[in-house]
C-alpha positions as CSV (number, residue, x, y, z in Angstrom):
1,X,0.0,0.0,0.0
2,X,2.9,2.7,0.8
3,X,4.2,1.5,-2.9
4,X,1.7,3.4,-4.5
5,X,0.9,6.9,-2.8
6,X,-1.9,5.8,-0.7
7,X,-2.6,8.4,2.8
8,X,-5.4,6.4,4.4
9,X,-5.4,3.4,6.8
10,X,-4.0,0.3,4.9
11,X,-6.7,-2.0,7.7
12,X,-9.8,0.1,6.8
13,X,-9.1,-0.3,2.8
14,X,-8.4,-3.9,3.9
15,X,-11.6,-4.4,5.8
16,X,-13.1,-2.2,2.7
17,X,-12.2,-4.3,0.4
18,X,-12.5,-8.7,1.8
19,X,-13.7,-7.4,5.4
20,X,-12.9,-10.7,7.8
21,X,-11.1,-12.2,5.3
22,X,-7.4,-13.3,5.8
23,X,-6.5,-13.0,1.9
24,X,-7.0,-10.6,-0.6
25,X,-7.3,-11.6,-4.5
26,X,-8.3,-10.0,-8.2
27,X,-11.8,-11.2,-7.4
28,X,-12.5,-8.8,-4.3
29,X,-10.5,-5.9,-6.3
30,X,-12.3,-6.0,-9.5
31,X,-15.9,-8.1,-9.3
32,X,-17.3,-7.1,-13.0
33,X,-13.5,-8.0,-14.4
34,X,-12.8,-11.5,-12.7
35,X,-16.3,-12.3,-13.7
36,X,-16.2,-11.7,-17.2
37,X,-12.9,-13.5,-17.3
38,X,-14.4,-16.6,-15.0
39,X,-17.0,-16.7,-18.0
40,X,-14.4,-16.2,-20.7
41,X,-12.5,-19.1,-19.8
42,X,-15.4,-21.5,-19.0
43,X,-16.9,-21.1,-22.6
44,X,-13.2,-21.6,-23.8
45,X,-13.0,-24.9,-21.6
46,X,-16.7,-26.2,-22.7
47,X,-16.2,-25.5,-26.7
48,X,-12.4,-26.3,-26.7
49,X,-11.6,-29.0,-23.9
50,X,-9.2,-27.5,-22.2
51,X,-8.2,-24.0,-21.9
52,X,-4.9,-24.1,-23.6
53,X,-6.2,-25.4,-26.6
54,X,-7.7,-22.1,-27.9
55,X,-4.9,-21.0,-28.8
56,X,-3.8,-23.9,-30.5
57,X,-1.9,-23.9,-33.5
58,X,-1.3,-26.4,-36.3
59,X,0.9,-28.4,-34.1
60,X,-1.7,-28.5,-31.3
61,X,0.7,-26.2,-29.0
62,X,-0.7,-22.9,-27.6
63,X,1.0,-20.5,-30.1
64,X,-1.1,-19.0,-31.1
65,X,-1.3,-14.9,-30.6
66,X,-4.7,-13.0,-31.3
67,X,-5.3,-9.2,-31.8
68,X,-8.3,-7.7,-31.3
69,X,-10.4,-8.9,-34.2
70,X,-9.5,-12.7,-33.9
71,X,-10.4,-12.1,-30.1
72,X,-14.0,-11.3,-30.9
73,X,-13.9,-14.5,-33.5
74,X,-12.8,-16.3,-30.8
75,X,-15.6,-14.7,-28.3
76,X,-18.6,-15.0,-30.9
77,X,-17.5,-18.6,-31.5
78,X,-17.3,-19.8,-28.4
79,X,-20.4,-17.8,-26.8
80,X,-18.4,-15.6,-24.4
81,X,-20.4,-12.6,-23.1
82,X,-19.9,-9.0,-24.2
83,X,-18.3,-6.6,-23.8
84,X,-15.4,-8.4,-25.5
85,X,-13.3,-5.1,-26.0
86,X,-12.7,-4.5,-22.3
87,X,-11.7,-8.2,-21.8
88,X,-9.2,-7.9,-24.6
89,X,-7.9,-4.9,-22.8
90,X,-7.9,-6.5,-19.6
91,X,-5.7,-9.6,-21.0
92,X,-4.0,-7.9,-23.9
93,X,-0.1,-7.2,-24.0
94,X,1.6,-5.2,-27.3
95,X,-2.5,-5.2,-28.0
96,X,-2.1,-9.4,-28.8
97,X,-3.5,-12.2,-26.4
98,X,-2.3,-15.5,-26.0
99,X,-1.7,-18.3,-23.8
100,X,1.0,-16.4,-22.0
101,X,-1.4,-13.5,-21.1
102,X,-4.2,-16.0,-19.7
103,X,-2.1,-19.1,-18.3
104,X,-2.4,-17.4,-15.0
105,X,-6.1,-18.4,-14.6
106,X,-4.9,-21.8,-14.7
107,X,-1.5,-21.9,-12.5
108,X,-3.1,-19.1,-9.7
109,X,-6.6,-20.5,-9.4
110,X,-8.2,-23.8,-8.8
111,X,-11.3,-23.9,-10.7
112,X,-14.0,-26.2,-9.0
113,X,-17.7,-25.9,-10.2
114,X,-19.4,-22.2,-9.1
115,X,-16.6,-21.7,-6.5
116,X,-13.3,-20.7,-7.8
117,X,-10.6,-19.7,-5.3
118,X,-6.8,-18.8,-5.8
119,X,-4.4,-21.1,-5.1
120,X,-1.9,-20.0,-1.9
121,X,1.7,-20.5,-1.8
122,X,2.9,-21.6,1.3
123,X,4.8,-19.3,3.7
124,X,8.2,-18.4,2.9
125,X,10.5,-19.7,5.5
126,X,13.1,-16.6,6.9
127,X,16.8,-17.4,6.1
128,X,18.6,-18.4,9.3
129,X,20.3,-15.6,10.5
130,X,24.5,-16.6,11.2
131,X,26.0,-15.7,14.5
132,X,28.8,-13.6,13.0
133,X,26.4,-11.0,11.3
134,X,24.9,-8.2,14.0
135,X,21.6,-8.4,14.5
136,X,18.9,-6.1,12.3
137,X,18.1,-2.9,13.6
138,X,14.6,-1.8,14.0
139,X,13.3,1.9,13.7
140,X,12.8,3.8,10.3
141,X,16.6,5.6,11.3
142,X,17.2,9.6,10.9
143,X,16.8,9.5,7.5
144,X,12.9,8.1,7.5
145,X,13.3,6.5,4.5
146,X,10.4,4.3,4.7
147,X,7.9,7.5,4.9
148,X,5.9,8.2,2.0
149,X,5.1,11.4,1.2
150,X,1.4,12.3,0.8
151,X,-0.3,13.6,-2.1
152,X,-1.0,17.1,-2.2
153,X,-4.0,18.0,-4.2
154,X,-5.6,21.8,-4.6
155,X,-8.7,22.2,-3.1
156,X,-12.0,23.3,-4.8
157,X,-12.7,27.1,-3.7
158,X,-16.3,28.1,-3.1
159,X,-15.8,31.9,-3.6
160,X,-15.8,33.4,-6.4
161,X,-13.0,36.9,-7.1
162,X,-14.3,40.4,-6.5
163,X,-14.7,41.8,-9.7
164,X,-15.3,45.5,-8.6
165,X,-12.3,47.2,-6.8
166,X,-13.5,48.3,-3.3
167,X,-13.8,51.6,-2.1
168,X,-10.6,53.2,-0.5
169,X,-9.2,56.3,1.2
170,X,-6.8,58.6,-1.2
171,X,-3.9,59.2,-0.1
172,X,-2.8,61.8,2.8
173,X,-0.6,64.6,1.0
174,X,-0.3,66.3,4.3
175,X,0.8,63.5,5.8
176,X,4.1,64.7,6.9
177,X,2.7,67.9,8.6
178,X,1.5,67.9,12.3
179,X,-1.8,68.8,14.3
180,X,-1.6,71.7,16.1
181,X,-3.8,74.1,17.3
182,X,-3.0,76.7,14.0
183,X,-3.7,73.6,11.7
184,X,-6.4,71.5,12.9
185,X,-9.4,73.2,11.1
186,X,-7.3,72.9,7.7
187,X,-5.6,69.7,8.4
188,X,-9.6,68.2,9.3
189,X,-10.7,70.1,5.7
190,X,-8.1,68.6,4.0
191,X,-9.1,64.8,5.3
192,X,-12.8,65.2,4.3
193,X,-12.5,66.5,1.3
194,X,-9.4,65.1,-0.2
195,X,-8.4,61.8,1.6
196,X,-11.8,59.9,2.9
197,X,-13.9,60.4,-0.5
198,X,-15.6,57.1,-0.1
199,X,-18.6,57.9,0.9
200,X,-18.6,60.5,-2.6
201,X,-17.7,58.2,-4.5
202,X,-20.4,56.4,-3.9
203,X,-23.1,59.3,-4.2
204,X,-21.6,59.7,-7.9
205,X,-21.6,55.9,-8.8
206,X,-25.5,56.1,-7.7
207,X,-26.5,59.5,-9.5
208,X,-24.4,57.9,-12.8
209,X,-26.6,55.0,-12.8
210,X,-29.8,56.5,-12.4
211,X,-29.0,59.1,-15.1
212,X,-28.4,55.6,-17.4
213,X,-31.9,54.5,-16.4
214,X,-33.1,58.0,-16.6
215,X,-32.2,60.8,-19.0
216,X,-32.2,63.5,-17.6
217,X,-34.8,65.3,-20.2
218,X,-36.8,62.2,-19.6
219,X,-36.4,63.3,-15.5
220,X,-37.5,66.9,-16.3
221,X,-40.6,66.1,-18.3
222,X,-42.0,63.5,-15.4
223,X,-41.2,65.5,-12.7
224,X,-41.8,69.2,-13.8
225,X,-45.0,69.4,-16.4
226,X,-44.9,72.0,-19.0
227,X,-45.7,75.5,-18.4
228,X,-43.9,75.0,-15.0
229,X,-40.4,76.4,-16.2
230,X,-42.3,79.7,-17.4
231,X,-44.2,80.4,-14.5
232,X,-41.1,80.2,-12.3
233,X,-39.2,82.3,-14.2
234,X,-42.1,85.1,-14.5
């Protein structure tokens, strides 16, 4: 499991994967695959014999090397469910199968009627270890070699980016000049007018938009009915 990049508990992908189970084969890690290929190979053994013979050549040796069309000859003649594409491409090496690529079914499994299970080797025995070598050390050592570094991947953000810059302060020109009592009228003047112009900013961005919605000709005629500019100016 540390082999191939994998961060989460080894025993819950085991229990995951055969629960109770002591042993762990292709059947628990791909069902829909070891099934086609438990169906491949018994319409092979009930049209052909035996299994090695359908790849039989001339000679009756299993020499025979198929690609992908003489696989679905093969598949159609023998009855083998579809889809036979994706069993080619489980089986297939340098896109050719032969008895090579399937012999495995054969050697690794024992094949008894409706329960098929794969056949265990026994236990390597450990070396004996001689006297005149030190014993092993335990530990992973100061250079933690036998870590394996996790796999970083970006998160998905929720929040979108502002598309309008935000309102700020301008900057302080005065900034270098102190408060004192001469100044402090001025220097107050100077920071409402010319430094904290949010708040006018904001004034204009409305009255802009509700001239777009409104000309302003439009504006007088609703609001000020004619004969109204006359009498005010008389």
């Amino acid at each position: 499991v540390g082999a191939t990049g994998y961060s989460g508990s080894p025993s819950n992908l085991w229990i995951a994967l055969v629960g109770e189970e002591n042993t762990l084969s292709l059947r628990e890690l791909d069902p829909d695959g070891f099934s086609q290929l438990v169906a491949f190979r018994h319409c092979c053994v009930g049209y052909f014999s035996s299994f090695d013979q359908t790849f039989a050549d001339d000679d009756a040796e299993p020499r025979n090397r198929l690609n992908l069309e003489e696989f679905q000859q093969l598949c159609r003649k023998v009855g083998c469910p579809k889809p036979w594409d994706y069993l080619f491409q489980q089986l297939a090496v340098h896109d050719l199968v032969g008895w090579s690529e399937v012999r495995f079914m054969e050697e690794q499994w024992d094949w008894e009627e409706d329960n098929e299970r794969p056949v265990r080797q026994p236990p390597k025995t450990p070396s004996p270890v001689s006297a005149a070598f030190p014993p092993r050390s335990f530990g992973q050592g100061h250079l933690k070699s036998a870590m394996r570094p996790r796999r970083v991947t970006l998160g998905k953000s929720n929040s979108l980016p502002a598309l309008t810059k935000p309102l700020r302060a301008n900057w302080n020109d005065r900034h270098h000049i102190w408060d004192h009592k001469g100044n402090k009228d001025e220097q107050v003047l100077h920071l409402m007018c010319y430094v904290n112009c949010q708040e006018q900013e904001r004034v204009k961005k409305r009255v802009a938009q509700k001239m777009r919605q409104t000309p302003t000709l439009q504006w007088l005629e609703e609001n000020f009915p004619a004969g109204d500019f006359e009498s005010d100016e008389e």
